[in-house]
C-alpha positions as CSV (number, residue, x, y, z in Angstrom):
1,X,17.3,-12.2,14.1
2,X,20.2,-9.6,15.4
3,X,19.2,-6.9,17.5
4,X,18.7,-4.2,14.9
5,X,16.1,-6.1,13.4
6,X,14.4,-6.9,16.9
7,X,14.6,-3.1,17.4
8,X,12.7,-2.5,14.3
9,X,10.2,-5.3,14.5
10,X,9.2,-4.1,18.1
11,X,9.5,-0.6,17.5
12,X,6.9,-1.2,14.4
13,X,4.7,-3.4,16.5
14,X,4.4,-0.7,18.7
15,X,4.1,2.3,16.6
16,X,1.2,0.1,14.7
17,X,-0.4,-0.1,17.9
18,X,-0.2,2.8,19.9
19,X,0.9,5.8,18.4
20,X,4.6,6.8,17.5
21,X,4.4,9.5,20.1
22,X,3.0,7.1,23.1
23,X,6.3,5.1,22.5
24,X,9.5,5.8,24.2
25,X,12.8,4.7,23.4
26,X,13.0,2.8,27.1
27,X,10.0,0.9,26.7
28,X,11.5,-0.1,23.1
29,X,14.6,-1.3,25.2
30,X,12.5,-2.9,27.4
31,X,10.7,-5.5,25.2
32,X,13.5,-6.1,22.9
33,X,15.5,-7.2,26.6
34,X,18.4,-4.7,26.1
35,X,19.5,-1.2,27.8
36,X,18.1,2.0,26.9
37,X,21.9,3.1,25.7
38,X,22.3,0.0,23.5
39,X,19.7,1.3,20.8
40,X,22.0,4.0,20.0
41,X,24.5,1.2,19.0
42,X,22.2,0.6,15.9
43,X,19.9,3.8,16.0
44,X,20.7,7.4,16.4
45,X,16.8,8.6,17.4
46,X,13.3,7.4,17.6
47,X,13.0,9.3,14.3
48,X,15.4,7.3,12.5
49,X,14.2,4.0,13.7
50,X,10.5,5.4,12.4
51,X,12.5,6.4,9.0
52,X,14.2,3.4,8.7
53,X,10.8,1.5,9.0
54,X,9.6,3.7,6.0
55,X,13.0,3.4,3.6
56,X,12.2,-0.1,4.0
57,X,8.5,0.1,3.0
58,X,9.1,1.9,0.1
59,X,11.8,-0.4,-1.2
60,X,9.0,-2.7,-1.1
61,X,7.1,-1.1,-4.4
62,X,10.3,0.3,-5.9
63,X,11.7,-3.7,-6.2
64,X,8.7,-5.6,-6.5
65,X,9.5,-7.9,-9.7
66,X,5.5,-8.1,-10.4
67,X,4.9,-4.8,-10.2
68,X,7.6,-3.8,-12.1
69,X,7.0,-6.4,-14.6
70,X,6.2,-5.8,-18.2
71,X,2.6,-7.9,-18.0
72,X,1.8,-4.4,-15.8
73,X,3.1,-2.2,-18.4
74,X,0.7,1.1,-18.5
75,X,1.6,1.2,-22.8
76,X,-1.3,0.8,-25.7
77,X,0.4,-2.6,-26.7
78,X,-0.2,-4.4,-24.1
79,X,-2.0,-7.8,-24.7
80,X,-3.2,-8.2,-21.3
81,X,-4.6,-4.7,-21.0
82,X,-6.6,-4.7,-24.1
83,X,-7.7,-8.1,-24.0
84,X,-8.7,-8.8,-20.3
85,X,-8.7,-5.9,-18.1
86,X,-9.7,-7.4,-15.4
87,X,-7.0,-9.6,-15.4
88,X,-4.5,-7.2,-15.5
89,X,-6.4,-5.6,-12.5
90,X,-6.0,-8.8,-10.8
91,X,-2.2,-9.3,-11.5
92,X,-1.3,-6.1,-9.7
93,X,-3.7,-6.6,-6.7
94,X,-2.4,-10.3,-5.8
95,X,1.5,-8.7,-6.1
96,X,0.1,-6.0,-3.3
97,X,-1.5,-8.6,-1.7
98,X,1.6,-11.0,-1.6
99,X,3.5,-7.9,0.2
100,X,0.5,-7.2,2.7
101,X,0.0,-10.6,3.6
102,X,3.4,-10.3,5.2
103,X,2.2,-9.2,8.8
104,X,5.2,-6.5,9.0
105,X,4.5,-4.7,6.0
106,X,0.7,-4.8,7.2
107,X,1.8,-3.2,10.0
108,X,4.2,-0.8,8.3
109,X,0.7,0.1,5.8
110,X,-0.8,0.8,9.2
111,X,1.1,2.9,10.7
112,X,1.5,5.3,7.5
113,X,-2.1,5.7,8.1
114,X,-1.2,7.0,11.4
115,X,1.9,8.4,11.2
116,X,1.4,10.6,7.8
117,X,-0.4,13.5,9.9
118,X,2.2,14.2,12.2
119,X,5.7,13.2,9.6
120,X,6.4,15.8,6.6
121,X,8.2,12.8,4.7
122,X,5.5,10.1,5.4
123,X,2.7,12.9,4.0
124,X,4.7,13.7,1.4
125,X,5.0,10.2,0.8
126,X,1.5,9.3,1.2
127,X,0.5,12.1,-1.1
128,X,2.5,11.6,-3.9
129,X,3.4,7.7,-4.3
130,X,-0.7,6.6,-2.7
131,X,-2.5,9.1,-3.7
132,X,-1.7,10.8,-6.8
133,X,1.0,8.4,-9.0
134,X,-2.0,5.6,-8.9
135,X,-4.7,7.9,-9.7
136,X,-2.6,9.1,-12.6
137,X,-1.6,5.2,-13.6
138,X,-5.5,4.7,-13.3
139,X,-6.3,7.5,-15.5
140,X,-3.9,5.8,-18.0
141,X,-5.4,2.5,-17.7
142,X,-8.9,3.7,-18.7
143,X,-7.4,6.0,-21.3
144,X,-5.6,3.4,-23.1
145,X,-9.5,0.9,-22.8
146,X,-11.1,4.4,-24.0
147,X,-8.9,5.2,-27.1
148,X,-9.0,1.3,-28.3
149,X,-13.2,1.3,-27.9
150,X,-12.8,-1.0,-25.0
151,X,-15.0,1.5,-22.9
152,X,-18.0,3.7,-24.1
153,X,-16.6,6.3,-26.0
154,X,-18.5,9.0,-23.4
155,X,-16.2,7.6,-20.1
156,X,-13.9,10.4,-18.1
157,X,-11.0,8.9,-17.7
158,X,-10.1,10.7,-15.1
159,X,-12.8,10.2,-12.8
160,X,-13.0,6.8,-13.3
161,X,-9.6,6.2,-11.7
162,X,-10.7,8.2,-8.6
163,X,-14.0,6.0,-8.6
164,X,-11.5,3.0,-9.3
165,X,-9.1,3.6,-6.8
166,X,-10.9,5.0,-3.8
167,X,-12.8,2.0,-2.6
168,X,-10.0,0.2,-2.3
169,X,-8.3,3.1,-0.1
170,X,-11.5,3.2,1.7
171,X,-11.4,-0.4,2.8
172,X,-8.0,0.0,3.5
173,X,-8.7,2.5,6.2
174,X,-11.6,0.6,7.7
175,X,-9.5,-2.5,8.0
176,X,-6.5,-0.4,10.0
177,X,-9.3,1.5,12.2
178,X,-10.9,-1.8,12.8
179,X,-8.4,-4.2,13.6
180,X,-4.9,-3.7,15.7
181,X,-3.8,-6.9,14.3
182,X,-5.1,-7.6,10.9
183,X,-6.5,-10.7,10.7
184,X,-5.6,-12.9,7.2
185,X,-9.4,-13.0,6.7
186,X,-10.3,-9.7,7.0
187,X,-7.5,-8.9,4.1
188,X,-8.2,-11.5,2.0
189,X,-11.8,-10.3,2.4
190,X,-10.6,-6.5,1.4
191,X,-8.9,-8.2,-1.8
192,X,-12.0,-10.1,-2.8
193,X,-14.6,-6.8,-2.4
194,X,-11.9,-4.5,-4.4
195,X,-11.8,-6.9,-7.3
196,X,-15.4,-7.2,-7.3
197,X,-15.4,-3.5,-7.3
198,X,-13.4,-3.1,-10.0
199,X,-15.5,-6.1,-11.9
200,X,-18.7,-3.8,-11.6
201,X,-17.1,-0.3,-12.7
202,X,-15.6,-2.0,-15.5
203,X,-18.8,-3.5,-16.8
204,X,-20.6,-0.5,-16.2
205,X,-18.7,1.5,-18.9
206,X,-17.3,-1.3,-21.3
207,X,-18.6,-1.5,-24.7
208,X,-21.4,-4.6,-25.5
């Protein structure tokens, strides 16, 4: 590891863990084992270290080969859609989880949590690629089972994605408020209780 990326693994370890704010640029310096004056070698600011951290985040989802995959196709001729929603629930959460279970990109999903209140770029971020882009692909997804008579013909769409979708942000914010470090076990346990979740709504509306 060269020191840019110690930089940014420290610098994220302690943003994650105590605040961007509460962390100077010396105590960065200090636990990578360099001089204040090197960081500027590889980083022009504080700010561009924390941007870095996020360009890298959200390269994360933009390459993902899963999730970018056909088998996750939103489109009304996908086999895996129509024939076992749940399954093409599940494809998507394990590439997410695959990403998470990588402690630095936990970290990184923490610290958005965190940081989004106080960074214009990480709200707008926030807002548009966690919040509304999945509600939208949600709202899709139970479209697509509503026009083929996969659902009762009476669902919303559209609130069914926010139903859908919110647990799963929910747990995600008890996890991060929980836990400084998040345990493997208490993710894999957020994965399990989302499918689940999903499991039950779909059930609830499909057609018998």
């Amino acid at each position: 590891m060269n020191t840019k990326e110690k930089i940014f693994d420290v610098s994220l370890d302690l943003f994650s863990k105590k605040g961007y704010d509460s962390v100077s640029l010396r105590e960065i310096a200090e636990e990578v084992g360099i001089k204040k004056s090197s960081i500027y070698s590889h980083y022009a600011s504080k700010e561009a270290i924390l941007m870095d951290i996020f360009d890298y985040f959200t390269g994360l989802f933009e390459h993902n080969q899963m999730l970018n995959g056909k088998d996750l196709i939103l489109a009304p001729d996908n086999e895996i859609l129509l024939e076992n929603p749940e399954l093409f629930y599940h494809m998507g959460s394990e590439a997410i989880k695959s990403m998470l279970s990588e402690e630095r990109n936990l970290k990184i999903w923490k610290l958005i949590f965190i940081q989004m209140h106080y960074n214009e770029d990480i709200r707008t971020y926030f807002q548009n690629e966690i919040l509304v882009k999945p509600l939208l692909f949600w709202n899709g997804f139970f479209t697509i089972l509503k026009e083929n008579g996969i659902i009762k013909p009476d669902s919303n769409p559209k609130l069914l994605a926010k139903e859908y979708y919110s647990f799963p942000i929910y747990l995600l914010f008890e996890i991060c408020a929980k836990y400084d470090d998040i345990p493997q076990s208490a993710l894999d346990n957020f994965f399990d209780e989302a499918e689940a979740h999903a499991k039950f709504l779909l059930d609830c509306v499909r057609v018998k």
